[in-house]
Every structure is written in structure tokens, then in C-alpha cells.
N, C-alpha and C positions, 0 to 999 in steps of 0.2 A: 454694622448695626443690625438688631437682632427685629426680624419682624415682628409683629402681633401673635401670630400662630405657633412660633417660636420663643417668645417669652412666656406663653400662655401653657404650653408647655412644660418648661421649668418651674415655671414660679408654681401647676397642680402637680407635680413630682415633688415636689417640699414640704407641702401642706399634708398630702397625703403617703406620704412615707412610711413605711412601718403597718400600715392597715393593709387586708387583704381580704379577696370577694368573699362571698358565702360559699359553702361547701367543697373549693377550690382552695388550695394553699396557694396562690398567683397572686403578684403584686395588685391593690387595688385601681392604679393608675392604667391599667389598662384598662379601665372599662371605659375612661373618658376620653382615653386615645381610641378605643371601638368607635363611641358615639360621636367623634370628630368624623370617622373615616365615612361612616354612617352618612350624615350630613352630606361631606363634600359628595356624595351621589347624586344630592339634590340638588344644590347651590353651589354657587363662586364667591358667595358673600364670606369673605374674611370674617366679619363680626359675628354672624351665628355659628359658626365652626371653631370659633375662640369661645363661645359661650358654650358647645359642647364641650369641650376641655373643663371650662371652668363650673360645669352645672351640679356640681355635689360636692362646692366648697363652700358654701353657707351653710347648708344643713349635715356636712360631714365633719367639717377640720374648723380652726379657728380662726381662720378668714371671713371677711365679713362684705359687705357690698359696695359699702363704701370703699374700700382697699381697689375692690373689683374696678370699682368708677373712676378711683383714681388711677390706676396705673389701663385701662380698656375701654372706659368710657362708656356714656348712658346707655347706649342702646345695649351691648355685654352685659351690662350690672341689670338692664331692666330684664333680658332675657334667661339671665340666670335667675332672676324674682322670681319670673314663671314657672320654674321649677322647681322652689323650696320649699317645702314644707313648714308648715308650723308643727313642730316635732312635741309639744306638751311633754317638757322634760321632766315634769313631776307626778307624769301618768305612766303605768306600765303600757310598753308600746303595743300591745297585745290591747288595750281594753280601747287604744285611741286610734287602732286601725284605721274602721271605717269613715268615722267623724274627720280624718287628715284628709283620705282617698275622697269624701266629697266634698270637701273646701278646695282640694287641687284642685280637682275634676270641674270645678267651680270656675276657676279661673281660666283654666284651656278653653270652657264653654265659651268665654265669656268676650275671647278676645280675639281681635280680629287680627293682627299681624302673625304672618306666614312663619314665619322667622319660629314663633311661639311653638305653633303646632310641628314644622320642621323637627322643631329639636325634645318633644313628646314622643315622637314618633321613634327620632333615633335612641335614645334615651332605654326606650319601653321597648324595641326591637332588642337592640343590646341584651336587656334585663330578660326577653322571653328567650331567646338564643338559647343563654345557660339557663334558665329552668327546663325548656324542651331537651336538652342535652342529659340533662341531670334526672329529666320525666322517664325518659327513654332506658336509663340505668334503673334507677328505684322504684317505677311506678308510683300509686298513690302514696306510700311513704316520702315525697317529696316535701310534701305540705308539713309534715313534723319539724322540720327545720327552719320553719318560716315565723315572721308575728299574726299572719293570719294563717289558722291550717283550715279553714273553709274554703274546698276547691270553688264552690259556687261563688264565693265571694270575689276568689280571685277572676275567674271568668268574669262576672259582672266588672270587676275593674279593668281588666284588656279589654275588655268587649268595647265597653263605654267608650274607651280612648280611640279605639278604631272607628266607631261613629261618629264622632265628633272630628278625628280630620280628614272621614272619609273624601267629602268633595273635595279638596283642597289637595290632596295627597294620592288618589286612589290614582294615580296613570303612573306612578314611580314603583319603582322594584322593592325599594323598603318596606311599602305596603303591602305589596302584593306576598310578599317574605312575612311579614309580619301576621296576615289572615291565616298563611299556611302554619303557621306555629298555634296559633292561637285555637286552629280545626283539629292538630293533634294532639293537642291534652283537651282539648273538650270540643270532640267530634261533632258535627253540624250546626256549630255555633252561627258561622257563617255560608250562605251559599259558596258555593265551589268556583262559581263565573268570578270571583271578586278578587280569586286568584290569580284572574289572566286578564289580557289587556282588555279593556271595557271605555270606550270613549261616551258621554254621557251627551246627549243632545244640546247644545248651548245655543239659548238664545238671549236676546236684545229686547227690552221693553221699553227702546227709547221710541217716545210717540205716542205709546201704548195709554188707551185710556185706563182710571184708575174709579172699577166701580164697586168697589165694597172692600170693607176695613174689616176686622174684628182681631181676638185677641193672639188668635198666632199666623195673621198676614195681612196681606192684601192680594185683591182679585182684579186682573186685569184683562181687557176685551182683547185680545190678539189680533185676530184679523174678524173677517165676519163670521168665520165658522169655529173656532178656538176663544178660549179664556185660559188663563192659566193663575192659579192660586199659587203667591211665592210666599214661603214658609219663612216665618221668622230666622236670623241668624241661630238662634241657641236650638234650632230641633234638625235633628240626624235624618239621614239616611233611613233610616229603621223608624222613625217617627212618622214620613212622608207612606212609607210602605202600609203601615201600622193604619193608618187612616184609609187608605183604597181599599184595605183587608174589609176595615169595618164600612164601608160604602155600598161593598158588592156586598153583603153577608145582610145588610139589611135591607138592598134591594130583593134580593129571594123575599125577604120575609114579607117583602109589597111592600115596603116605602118608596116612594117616591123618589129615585135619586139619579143623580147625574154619574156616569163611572167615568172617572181618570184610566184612561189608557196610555200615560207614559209619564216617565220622572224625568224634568230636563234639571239642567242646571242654570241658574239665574245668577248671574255676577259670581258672588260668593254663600249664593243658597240655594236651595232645593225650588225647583217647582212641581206642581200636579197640572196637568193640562186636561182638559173638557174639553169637549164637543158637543155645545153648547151654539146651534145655526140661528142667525139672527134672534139670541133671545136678549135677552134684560131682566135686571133683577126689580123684584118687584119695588125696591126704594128708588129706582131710578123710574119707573112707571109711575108712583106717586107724586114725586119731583119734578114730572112733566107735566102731573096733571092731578094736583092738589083736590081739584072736586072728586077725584074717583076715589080718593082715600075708603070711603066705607065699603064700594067693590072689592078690590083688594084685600081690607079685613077680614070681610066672606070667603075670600078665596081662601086666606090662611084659614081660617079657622076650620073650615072645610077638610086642608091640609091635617092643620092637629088632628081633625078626629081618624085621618088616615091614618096618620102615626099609631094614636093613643088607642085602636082599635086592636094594635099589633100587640098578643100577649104574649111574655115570655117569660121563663125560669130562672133561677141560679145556672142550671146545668146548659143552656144555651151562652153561657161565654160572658154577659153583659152584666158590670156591675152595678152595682145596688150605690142610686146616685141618691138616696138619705144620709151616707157615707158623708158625700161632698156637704150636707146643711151643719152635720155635727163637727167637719174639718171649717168649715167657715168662724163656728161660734169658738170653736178655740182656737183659734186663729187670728180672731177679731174681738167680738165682745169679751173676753173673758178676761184680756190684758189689762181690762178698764174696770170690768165688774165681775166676779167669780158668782157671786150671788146671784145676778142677771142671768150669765152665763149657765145656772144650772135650773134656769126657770124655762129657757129659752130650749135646751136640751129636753127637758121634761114635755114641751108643745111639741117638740118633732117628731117625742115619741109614743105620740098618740096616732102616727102615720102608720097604716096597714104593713105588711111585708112587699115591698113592690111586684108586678108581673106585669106591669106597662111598659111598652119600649116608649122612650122620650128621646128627642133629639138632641137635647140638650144648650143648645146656641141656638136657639129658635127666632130668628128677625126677617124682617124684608129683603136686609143685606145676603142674605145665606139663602134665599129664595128666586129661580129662573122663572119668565114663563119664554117656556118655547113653543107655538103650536096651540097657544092656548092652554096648555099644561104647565101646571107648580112643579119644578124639578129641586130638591135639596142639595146643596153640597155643606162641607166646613163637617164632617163624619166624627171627629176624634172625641166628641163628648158623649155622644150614644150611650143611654144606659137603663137601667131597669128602677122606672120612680112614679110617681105619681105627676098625673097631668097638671098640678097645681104649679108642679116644677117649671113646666115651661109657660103658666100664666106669669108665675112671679119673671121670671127671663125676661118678657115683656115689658110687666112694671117698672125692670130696672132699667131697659133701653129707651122706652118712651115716656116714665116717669120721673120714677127717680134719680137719674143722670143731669135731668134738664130740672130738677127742683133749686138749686143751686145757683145753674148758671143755665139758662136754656140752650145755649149757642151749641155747649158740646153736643147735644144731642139735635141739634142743625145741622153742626159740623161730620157727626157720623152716620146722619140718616141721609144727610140729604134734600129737607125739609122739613118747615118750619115745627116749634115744640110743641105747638097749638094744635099743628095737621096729627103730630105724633100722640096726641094725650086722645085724640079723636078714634085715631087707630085704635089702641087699646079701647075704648070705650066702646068701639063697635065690634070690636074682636070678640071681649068679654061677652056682651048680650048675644051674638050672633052661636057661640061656641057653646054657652048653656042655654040659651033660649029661652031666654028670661027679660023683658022689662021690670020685674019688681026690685025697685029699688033697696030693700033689704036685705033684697038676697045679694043683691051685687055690691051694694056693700061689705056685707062680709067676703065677701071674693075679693074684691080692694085690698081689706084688710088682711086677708092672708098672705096675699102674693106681694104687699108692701111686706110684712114682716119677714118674708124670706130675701125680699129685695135687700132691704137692711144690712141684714146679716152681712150679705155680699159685699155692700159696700163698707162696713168695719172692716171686712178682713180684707180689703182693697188696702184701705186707708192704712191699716196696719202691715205692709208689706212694706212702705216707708221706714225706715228704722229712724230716723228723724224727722217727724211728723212737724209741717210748718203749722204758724200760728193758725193759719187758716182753717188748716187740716184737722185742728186739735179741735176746732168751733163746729168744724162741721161735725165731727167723731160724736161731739157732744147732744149734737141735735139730734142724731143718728138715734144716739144711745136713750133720748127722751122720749122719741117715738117709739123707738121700741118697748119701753116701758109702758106706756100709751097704750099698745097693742096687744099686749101681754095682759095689762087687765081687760080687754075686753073677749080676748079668743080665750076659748078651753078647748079646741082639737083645730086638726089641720083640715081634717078631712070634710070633704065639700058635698 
């Protein structure tokens, strides 16, 4: 009786018969017998090395998943899912390139079983082999023969797929084969170390207190002298980097910030570790001790004007975060109301050209005191905007999150929504130095209206928005209307 690896085998020598690779006259069944052989380097699993065999019989011949499922079984038929394209057969495949590469890209992001990324890897090693092969013959004439002939494009697409299963993959030979292909058709893609064996520091955060959340982790107290920030599943290698890059670049410029000195690995993601001695974040400071909330205010606010004192250019690296208020309104309001939507555009662009550095994720949670000093970390938003940007930041974590439901903004602060609406209250007059109640009103109102924004294009990140969602959307969109007739600029 014929094994699994052995029928899997025959049964892609049938289907694929008669086809042959690109630029090679060779049978095309060898490329699935490569990305088995590929595989079996990594694993003994039968099922993903039969799913190498069979991974470009949906989107190549006319077999189909179900056939897959029935003669290999779910886990095969789900793992060859992962690597099928939607091929848009009534588009030229040329104009549906890159729209396919990141709906794939999508899904390898997305997914946590090995087995997936395993067979991405052997798959895409395969596939760079003979393009390196064929680089090495023709040079830049390579890309003529392709549906995409943008070298950059293609780079951006190996690149991606190498950050994405770097953790997971980078101590195996396929990878390190794989970076080396990848460096000679587009020299210093990647460092050179990531060639050779690199074991990544692993640690354990069982125990570990868990003292600040936000939107791509959470921060944990290590021992007394470490914290380590672990990075959501869906950000690379290159993302964790990208963030220290921009920590230490604004500490020169005098911000206030903590530097990461090493990348460990956390289960199945990235961490940033600090050395951060007996500090605490300032929502853990408040949640100890609710009366000092207005102290703390002072301190941030204090903080901001440290930030928003830092001026910077275009040519200094940092982008222009008015960018992120006009991707919010079409993103969010504009699905609901076009017309809104280009009133809403027209208020933002009453905003100067920026040359403030802003931090961009501005909270308690993102704030140390060590020593009696405010240390920043959570670096990856940094950008050049107006100070108003990180009032509204505010509004959204201590306002408007908790107008709703208060709890969430309990449950992320730390303390209570009351303590939280206080903060901002005192933030606001402490930071312009104002008790006139009209003027801080209009500060209210600006930094709600950017709050807003934010949460439509939250809300609409849902692609089926529940009842609830659709009530709130609506209220959203009444205030905003609300606020629209009373602001005519941003500017404060």
C-alpha cells in the first residue's frame, strides 16, 4: 500500500503533466518534488511535505481542495490553502500582481501554524534558486520574463516573506540559503549575520507582570532591572529593529527615551528589552494612588512640551503625521458620508506644514519614572505634526474610549474613567496654561474632532460592523457634524 508522500506524488505528476517551469524547458513537477525535498530539511511531519508536493495544484491544474481533502486530509488541503492564490482570471496577471502578493502575504502574516510558514519558505527558496540561477545568466534582463518586471517590487516581495518567518525559521539552512539568494540580486537587502547561525535570546514571561497594553503589544516588568515590550504576532523582525532605530534617533535629538539594547524572542514573537531600574509607568503610579493624578498630569505635560520643543524638517527622516488624519477620514468617515468626509479634509487642511516632532502614542502607559524622571518608550509612531496631535491621543484614551463604555478605558489605564477624564483636564490647562474656560474649550473640541475621526476608522476596520458598532459609527458621525460647525481651523 502506497504511502501519503507516495501517492502525493503520483496523483501531482498527473495533474501537472505537460506544463513546464519558466525560462527552463524541465518538467514542472520538479519544482514540487524540490519544495518537498526542501521541507523534509525542516520536518518529519508527513502532512507538510505532502502539502509541498501538492502546493500549486489549486492555483495551477484542475484539482481542487476538496479532491486534496478527500484523498490527504484537512490539515494538507488547509496547508495547500495557504499557498493559493486568488489568481483574478479575468485580469491581466500583470495589472493583479501586487493586489495577489499582498492578500498572500496576508495570510502567511496572519497565521500562526509552522507547518504554513515551513512551506512559504520552501516554496519561495525553490522559486529564488532559479531566478538567482537565471539572475546570474541574464542580469537585469531577468525581470522581462516575469508578470512583474519591477526588480523593487520583487525584492519587496522575498524581503517580506523573509521577515515574516524570520523567528520561526531563521536557525534552519533553508533560511539562511534563502537571505543568501535574496542579497545577490539585491545586494544589502539583508544584513550578512542572518546568513550564519544566530541564536536569538529566548525568554519566558511566565510570572511576569503585565504593565501596559497599547496597539502593537504589551510591556512586561522582567525582573527589577528589565521590562521587555513583546511585539504583536503580525510585526517582523525588521519592524522591532525599525522602532530602536527610531528611539535612539530621537533620543539625540533630546527626547526623553528609554533605548532597547537587545531583541529577544518571546514564544512566537519579537521582544525589545529596557533597562528600565525599579521604574513604573506612570498609569501604574496613578492606580496606586488616584489623589496624585493631577501631579502626574504636570509631569506629562511637562514631558510634551519636551517633545513638542524638538523641531524638525522633511529632510530629518520623520513623517508628516497630517498624512495619518487625511488616511483616517478615508478610512472611516467617508464610507458613511463623502460629503462629511471632504469638510472634515478641508479642517485639516487649515494645519500649518509640520516641523514639530510628536510622539505620537502619547499615554501614561508609554511613560516610566525612573529616578524621578519621565522616560518614553512605544517609538514606532514618531512623526513631524502638530502638538494638537498628541492632545487629541489623549482625548481618545481618556475620553473618548470611556464615553461608551467606561470600563475599557479602566481596563487599559488602570484606573477609574473619572480619574482619566481628570487627567486630561489637568493635562490640558497645565500644558497651555490657561484656566479660561473658552479657550479650553475649543481645545476640547479640536482634539475630540481628531479623536473621532480615529474612532470611525477603528470602527471601520471591521468589515462587518455589529449592530452596536453601526450605533456608535452614527453617533461618532453626529459629533462630528456638531464640531464641524463650530471649528473653522485646527490651529490653537
Amino acid at each position: 500500500m502506497m504511502n501519503m508522500l507516495e501517492e502525493a506524488i503520483i496523483y501531482a505528476t498527473v495533474l501537472h503533466q505537460g506544463k513546464i517551469r519558466k525560462f527552463r524547458n524541465i518538467p514542472y513537477i520538479l519544482h514540487p518534488i524540490e519544495v518537498a525535498q526542501i521541507l523534509s530539511t525542516m520536518t518529519d511531519d508527513q502532512e507538510i511535505i505532502t502539502a509541498g508536493i501538492l502546493h500549486d495544484i489549486v492555483e495551477d491544474t484542475d484539482g481542487t481542495l476538496e479532491e486534496i481533502k478527500k484523498r490527504f486530509g484537512d490539515r494538507v488541503a488547509f496547508l495547500v490553502s495557504s499557498e493559493s492564490e486568488n489568481k483574478y482570471p479575468e485580469e491581466d496577471p500583470g495589472d493583479t500582481w501586487k493586489r495577489r502578493k499582498e492578500e498572500a502575504l496576508l495570510v502567511l502574516r496572519n497565521s500562526r501554524d509552522i507547518g504554513v510558514k515551513m512551506l512559504w519558505l520552501a516554496d519561495k527558496l525553490s522559486n529564488i534558486r532559479s531566478l538567482s540561477g537565471m539572475y546570474s545568466e541574464m542580469g537585469e534582463n531577468v525581470w522581462n520574463g516575469l508578470h512583474q518586471n519591477d526588480p523593487q517590487l520583487q525584492c519587496w516581495y522575498y524581503r517580506s516573506i523573509a521577515e515574516i518567518v524570520e523567528l520561526s525559521l531563521n536557525k534552519t539552512g533553508a533560511f539562511k540559503e534563502y537571505i543568501k539568494h535574496v542579497n545577490f540580486i539585491w545586494p544589502g537587502t539583508f544584513d550578512s549575520d542572518k546568513t550564519r547561525y544566530k541564536k536569538y535570546r529566548e525568554v519566558s514571561l511566565d510570572g511576569c507582570k503585565l504593565i501596559g497594553k497599547g496597539a502593537k503589544g504589551e510591556v512586561y516588568r522582567y525582573d527589577d532591572e528589565l521590562v521587555i515590550k513583546v511585539f504583536n504576532e503580525n510585526n517582523t523582525y525588521h519592524d522591532v529593529e525599525q522602532e530602536i532605530a527610531l528611539s535612539r534617533k530621537t533620543f539625540v535629538l533630546g527626547m526623553p527615551t528609554a533605548i532597547s539594547f537587545g531583541i529577544v524572542s518571546v514564544g512566537d514573537r519579537y521582544g525589545a528589552m529596557y533597562e528600565l531600574i525599579a521604574s513604573e509607568t506612570i498609569s501604574e503610579c496613578i492606580s496606586r494612588d488616584p489623589a496624585q493624578v493631577d501631579v502626574y498630569a504636570k509631569i506629562m505635560a511637562e514631558l510634551a512640551h519636551t517633545i513638542h520643543d524638538i523641531e524638525v524638517t522633511e529632510e530629518d527622516g520623520f513623517s508628516d503625521g497630517t498624512e495619518n488624519l487625511r488616511a483616517y477620514v478615508r478610512g472611516g468617515v467617508a464610507y458613511d458620508d463623502e460629503a462629511l468626509a471632504e469638510r472634515c479634509l478641508k479642517l485639516i487642511g487649515t494645519l500649518p506644514v509640520p516641523s514639530t516632532l510628536v510622539h505620537g502614542d502619547f499615554h501614561t502607559g508609554n511613560v516610566f519614572m525612573q529616578n524621578g524622571e519621565a522616560l518614553l518608550i512605544d517609538m514606532d509612531r514618531v512623526s513631524r505634526g502638530a502638538p494638537l496631535f498628541e492632545i487629541a491621543g489623549l482625548h481618545h484614551f481618556y475620553v473618548a474610549l470611556g464615553e461608551d463604555d467606561p470600563k475599557v478605558v479602566e481596563k487599559f489605564m488602570g484606573f477609574s474613567y473619572e480619574t482619566a477624564k481628570r487627567f486630561f483636564e489637568t493635562f490640558i490647562k497645565v500644558y497651555y496654561g490657561t484656566e479660561d474656560e473658552s479657550v479650553l474649550s475649543e481645545i476640547r473640541d479640536k482634539a475630540a474632532f481628531i479623536s473621532y475621526l480615529r474612532m470611525m476608522r477603528k470602527l471601520h476596520k471591521h468589515v462587518d460592523m455589529s449592530e452596536k458598532e453601526k450605533s456608535i459609527a452614527k453617533t461618532y458621525m453626529k459629533r462630528l457634524e456638531e464640531l464641524l460647525g463650530r471649528l473653522d481651523t485646527l490651529v490653537i
